[in-house]
N, C-alpha and C positions, 0 to 999 in steps of 0.2 A: 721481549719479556725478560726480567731480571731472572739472574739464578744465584743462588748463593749456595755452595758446595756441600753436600750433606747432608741439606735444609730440604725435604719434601712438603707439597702442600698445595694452596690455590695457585693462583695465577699472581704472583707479585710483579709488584709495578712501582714505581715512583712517586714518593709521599710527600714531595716537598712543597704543592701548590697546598697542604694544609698548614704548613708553617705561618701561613702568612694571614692565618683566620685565628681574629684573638679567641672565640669561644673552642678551636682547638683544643688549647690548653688547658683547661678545666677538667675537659673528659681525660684530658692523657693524665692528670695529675688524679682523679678519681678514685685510686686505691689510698689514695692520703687522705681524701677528702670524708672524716670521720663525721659522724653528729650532722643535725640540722643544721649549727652555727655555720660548720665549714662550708657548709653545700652552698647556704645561703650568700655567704658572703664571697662563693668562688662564680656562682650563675648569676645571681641578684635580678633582675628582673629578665633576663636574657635565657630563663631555663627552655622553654620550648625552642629557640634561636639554637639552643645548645646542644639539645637533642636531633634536632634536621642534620647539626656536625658529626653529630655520633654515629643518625643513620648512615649517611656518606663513607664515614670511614670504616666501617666495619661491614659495607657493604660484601656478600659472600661471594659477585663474581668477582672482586679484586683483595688482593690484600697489601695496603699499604705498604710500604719500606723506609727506612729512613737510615741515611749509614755518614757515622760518625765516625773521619778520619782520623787516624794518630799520625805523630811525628815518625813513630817507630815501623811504618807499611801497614799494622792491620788496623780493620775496619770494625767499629761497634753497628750492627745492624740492629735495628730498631724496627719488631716485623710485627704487624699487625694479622692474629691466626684468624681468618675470620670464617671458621669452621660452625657450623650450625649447632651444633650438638657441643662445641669445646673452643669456646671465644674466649681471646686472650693476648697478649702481647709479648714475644719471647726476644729476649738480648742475648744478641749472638755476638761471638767476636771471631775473626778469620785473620789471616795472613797467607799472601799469596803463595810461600812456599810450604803451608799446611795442608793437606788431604782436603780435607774436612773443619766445618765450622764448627767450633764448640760452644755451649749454653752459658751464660754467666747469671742469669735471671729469667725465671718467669711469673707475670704478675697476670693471674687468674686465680679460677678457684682451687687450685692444687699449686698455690703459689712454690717457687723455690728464689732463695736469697736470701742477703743481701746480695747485690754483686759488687758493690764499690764502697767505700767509704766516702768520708765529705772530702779532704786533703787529693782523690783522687777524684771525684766529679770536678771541682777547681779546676784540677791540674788537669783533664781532660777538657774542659768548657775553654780553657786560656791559650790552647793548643793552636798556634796560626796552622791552617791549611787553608789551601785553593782548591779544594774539588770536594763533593757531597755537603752537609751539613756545616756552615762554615762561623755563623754569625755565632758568638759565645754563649749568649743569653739563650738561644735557640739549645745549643749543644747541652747549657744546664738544664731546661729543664725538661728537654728527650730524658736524658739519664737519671733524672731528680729518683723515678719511680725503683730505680733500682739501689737508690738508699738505705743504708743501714747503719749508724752509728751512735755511740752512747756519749761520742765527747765530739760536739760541734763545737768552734770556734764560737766565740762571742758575735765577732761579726757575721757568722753564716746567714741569722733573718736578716741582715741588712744587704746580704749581695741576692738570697734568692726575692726577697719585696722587689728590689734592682730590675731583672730580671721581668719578674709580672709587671712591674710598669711599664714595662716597654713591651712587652708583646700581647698584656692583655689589655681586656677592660674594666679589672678588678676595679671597684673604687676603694676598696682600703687593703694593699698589697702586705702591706706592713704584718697589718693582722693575718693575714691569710699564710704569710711565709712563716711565722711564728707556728701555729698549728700545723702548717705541712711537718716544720720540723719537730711536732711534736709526736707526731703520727707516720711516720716514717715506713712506708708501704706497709704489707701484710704481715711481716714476720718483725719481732721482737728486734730492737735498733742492738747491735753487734758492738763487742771490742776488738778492737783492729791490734794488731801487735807484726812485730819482724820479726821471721824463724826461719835463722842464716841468710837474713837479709832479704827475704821474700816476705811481702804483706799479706798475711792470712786473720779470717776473724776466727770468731768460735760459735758459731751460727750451727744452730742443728738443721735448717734447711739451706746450708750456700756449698756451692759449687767448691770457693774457697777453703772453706773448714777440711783441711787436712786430715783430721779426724771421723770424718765422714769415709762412709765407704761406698759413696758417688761421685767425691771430689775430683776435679781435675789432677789429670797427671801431673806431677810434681815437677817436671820441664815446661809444661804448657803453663801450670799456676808461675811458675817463675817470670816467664817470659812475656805472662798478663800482667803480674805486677810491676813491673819493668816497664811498659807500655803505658800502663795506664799513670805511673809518677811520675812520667817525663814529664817537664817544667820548660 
């Protein structure tokens, strides 16, 4: 059985044979997916197909994991709660000389975040490693849901469409990355700024907002942002 430090709960286990199921992605993208249009054009004929994926992974006696490595030793876990009474998906990030995992998102219904910016899911998706979650497209769009930003690049619908062509069955990816990015998980999409060189937003629900009196300690925020820009 997987453990990850800190982290109490079901039974986690190894999330990577759903990688490889395009109607995965739909469900994991679900907090974006706003209005009819989007649902419509993320399931398209494939919705019951969709839902058999749903039951599978949210199944209560296991709970998925998914763990995305950095260049810099820690790991983004990608954990699927699949607690009866409080279903949800929490992003954790660890480093093997930390205690304990710290929270950087959680997308339910008491969502918190942003946890990343777009400059930083890139720059985490582009990351080469050999072990856990390796393939790019995969890595962006585990992280997509922890999104938050008010200045995407011009090209972001063109790398996250990218992206759904290739691991789903979208038939119009195009359109669907345009609305993801417009819809940008649960909380209000964030402005990112350096304060002394660390990347914080101003998000009244993120771990990051300094401002907050939840936020991560201000060596561990440091040491995320550091992590997650490496290029």
């Amino acid at each position: 059985m997987l453990t990850i430090p800190g982290y109490e709960g079901g039974s986690l286990v190894d999330g990577s044979s759903f990688l490889g199921e395009p109607l995965f992605w739909p469900n994991h993208l679900g907090s974006s997916l706003r209005g009819a249009e989007s649902q419509a054009i993320a399931f398209g004929p494939d919705w019951d197909a969709a839902k058999e994926v749903y039951r599978r992974v949210s199944d209560g006696e296991c709970w998925p994991v998914f763990s995305v490595r950095l260049l810099s030793g820690h790991v983004v876990h990608v954990v699927y709660r699949n607690l009866a009474d409080d279903i949800g998906v929490d992003y954790l990030v660890h480093h093997p000389e930390w205690g304990d995992a710290v929270s950087l998102a959680v997308d339910d219904g008491h969502f918190m975040g942003p946890g990343l910016s777009w400059r930083e899911l890139v720059a985490v998706a582009g990351q080469p490693v050999s072990d856990g979650v390796v393939n790019p497209d995969a890595r962006l769009l585990l992280l997509f849901p922890m999104l938050g930003d008010t200045d995407v690049p011009e090209d972001a619908a063109a790398r996250l469409a990218s992206a759904l062509s290739t691991l789903t069955v979208v038939e119009e990816p195009a359109e669907l990355a345009v609305l993801l990015l417009r819809h940008q998980g649960q909380w209000e999409p964030a402005n990112w700024s350096q304060d002394d060189g660390v990347w914080v937003c101003d998000s009244s629900h993120s771990y990051r907002n300094p401002l907050n009196g939840f936020a991560l300690p201000a060596p561990r925020m440091a040491e995320i942002s550091d992590a997650l820009n490496s290029r």
